[in-house]
C-alpha positions in Angstrom: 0.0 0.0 0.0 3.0 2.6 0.8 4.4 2.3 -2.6 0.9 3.8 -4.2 0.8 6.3 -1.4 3.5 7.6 -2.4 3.8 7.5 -5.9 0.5 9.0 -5.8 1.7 12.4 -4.2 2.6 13.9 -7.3 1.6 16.2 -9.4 0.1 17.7 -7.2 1.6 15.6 -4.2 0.9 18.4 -1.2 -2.7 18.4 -1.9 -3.2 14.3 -1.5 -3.5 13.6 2.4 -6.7 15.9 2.4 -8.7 13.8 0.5 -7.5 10.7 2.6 -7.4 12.0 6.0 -9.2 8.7 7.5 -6.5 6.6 5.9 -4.1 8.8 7.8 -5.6 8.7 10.8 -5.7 4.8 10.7 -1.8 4.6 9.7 -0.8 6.4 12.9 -2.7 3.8 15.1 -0.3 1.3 13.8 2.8 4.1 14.3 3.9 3.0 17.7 4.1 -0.8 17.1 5.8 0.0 14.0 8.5 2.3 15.8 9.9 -0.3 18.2 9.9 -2.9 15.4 12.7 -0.6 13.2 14.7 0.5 16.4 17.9 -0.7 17.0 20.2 0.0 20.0 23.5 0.6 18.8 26.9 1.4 20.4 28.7 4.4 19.1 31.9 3.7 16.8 35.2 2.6 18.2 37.0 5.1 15.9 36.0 8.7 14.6 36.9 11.6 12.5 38.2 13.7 14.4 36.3 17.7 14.0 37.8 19.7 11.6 39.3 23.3 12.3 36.7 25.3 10.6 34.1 22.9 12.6 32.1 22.2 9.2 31.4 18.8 7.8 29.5 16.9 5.2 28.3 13.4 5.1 26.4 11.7 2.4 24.3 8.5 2.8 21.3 6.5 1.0 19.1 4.2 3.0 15.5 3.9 0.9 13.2 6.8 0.5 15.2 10.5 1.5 11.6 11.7 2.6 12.5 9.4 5.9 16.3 10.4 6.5 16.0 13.4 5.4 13.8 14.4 8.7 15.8 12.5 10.7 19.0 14.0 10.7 17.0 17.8 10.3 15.9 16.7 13.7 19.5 16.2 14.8 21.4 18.2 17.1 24.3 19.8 15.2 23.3 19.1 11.8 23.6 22.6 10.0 21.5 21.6 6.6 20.1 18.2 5.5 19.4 18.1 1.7 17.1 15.2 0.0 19.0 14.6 -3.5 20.9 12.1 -5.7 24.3 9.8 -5.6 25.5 7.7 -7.5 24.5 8.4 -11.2 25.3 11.2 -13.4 24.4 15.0 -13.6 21.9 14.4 -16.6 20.0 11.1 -14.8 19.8 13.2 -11.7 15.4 13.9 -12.3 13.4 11.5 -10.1 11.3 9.9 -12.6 14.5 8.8 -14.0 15.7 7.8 -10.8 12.7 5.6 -10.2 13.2 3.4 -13.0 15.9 1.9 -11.1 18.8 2.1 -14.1 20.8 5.3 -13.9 22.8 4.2 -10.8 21.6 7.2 -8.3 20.5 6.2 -5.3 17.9 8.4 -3.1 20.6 10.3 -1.0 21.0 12.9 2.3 23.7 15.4 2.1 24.2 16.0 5.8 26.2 19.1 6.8 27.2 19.4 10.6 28.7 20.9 12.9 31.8 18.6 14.3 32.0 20.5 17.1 28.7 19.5 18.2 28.3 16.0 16.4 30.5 14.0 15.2 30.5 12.0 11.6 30.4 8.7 13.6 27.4 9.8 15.2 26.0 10.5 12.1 26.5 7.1 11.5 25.2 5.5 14.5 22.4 7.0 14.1 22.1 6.2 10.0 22.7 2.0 11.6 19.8 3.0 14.5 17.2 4.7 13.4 17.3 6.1 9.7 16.9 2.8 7.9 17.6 -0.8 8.0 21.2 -2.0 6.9 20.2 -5.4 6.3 17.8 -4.6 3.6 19.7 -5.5 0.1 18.0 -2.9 -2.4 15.1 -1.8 -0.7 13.9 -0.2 2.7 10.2 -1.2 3.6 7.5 -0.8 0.9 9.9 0.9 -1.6 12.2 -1.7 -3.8 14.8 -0.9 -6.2 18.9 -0.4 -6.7 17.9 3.7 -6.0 17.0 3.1 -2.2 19.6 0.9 -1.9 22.0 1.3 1.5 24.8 3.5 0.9 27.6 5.4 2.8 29.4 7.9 0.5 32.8 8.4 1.7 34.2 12.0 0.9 37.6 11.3 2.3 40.1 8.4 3.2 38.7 9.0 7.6 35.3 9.0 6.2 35.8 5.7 4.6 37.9 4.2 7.3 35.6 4.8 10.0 32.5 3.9 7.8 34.4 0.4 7.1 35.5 -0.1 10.9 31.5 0.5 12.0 30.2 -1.6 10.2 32.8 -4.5 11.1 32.2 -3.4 14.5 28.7 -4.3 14.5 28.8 -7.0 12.4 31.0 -8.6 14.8 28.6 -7.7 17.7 25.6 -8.7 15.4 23.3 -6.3 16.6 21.3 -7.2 14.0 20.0 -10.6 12.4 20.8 -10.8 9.1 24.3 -8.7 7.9 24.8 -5.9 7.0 24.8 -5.2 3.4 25.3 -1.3 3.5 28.3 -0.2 1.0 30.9 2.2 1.5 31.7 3.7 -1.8 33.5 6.7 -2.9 31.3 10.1 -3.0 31.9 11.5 -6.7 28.9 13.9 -7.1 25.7 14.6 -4.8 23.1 16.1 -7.0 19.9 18.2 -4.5 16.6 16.9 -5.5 13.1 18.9 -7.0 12.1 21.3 -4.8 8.9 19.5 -3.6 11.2 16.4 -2.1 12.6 19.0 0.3 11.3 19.5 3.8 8.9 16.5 2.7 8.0 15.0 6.1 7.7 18.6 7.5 5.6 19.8 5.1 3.4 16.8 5.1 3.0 14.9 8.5 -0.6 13.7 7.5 0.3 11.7 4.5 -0.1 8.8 5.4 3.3 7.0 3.8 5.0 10.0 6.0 3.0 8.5 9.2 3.7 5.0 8.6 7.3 5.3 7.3 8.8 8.4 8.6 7.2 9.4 11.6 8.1 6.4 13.5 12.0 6.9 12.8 11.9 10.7 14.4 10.0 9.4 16.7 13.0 6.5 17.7 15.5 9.3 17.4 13.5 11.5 20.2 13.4 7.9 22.2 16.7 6.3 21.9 19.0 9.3 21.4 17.5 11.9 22.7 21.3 14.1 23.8 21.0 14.2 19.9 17.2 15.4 19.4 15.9 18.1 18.8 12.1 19.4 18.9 12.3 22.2 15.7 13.6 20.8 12.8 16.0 22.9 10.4 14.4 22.6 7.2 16.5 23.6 3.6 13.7 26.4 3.5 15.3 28.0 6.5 19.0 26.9 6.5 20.7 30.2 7.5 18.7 29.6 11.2 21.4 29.6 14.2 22.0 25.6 15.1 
């Protein structure tokens, strides 16, 4: 059912939850149970990049639909700007109904840029692992299948990619989780921002119900099992130059 929900949000997508309001209200009955389900308690990573002298840093990851992670990390402690977009594929493949056909070798991506005074990348990580998406997925998160919401970690640098490997070993080896981890860790070599409309998505649109059954359960495990890393207010693209 989520994959028509959401595929039927366009064109125009922001006026869709009010002619379904009773299918939204239904969803978020089933939010809770749902939430504890995805939830992982993680430990942080052994090993970190260390914050940078100007303080500023960016991380890109894919993990399935960027409505979800998007919101996440914009309700993260220290994260400056969190921007829904594409990795992966080329400049002129970077359009989402090109994306969705699965063959241009984007995947939906979060460009995360943070404060590394206040958060560190691995953090950014552990909470990726936690509570932004499931690692053990191969090529799909939930409802949504495909190589474009596939589990990624875009490495920027050689620390990036060294402390993204060494995680992931880390919790394979304490196997946190059932099934392994199949997130990659590949080089970053262009981050492209989607359409307008993706931004701010889960913001703009808490009543659709994809957003309530998908999305709103994974802010709500941030506020629950991190919360020295939540934060109530959100900082949405629309409104980037706000203090953090």
């Amino acid at each position: 059912m989520s994959l028509i929900l959401r595929s039927s949000v366009f064109a125009p997508r922001f006026e869709f939850v009010r002619a379904i309001g009773a299918a939204a209200l239904l969803l978020s009955a089933l939010t809770a149970a749902h939430a504890t389900e995805k939830a992982v308690v993680l430990p942080p990573p052994t090993i970190d990049v260390a914050a940078a002298p100007e303080s500023e840093q960016t991380a890109v990851i894919a993990g399935g639909c960027f409505w979800g992670i998007q919101a996440v990390y914009q309700h993260t402690v220290g994260v400056i700007q969190a921007v829904s977009g594409y990795s992966g594929g080329t400049k002129h493949t970077a359009i989402y109904e090109v994306v969705s056909s699965g063959r241009t070798g984007h995947a939906e991506s979060v460009q995360i840029r943070f404060n590394s005074k206040k958060i560190s990348y691995g953090k950014i990580l552990q909470i990726f692992f936690s509570v932004a998406q499931d690692p053990t997925q191969l090529n799909r998160q939930g409802p949504d299948v495909g190589s474009q919401y596939r589990t990624v970690i875009f490495y920027s640098s050689d620390d990036q990619k060294r402390v993204a490997e060494a995680y992931i070993k880390q919790l394979d080896e304490l196997k946190v989780f059932k099934s392994p981890i199949v997130t990659r860790v590949d080089r970053l070599k262009a981050f492209y921002p989607a359409e307008a409309y993706h931004q701010d998505y889960a913001t703009l649109h808490p009543e659709q119900p994809y957003i309530v059954y998908n999305d709103l359960p994974k802010i709500d495990n941030l506020k629950r099992l991190m919360p020295d890393v939540y934060r109530e207010k959100p900082v949405l693209v629309s409104s980037a130059a706000a203090s953090n």
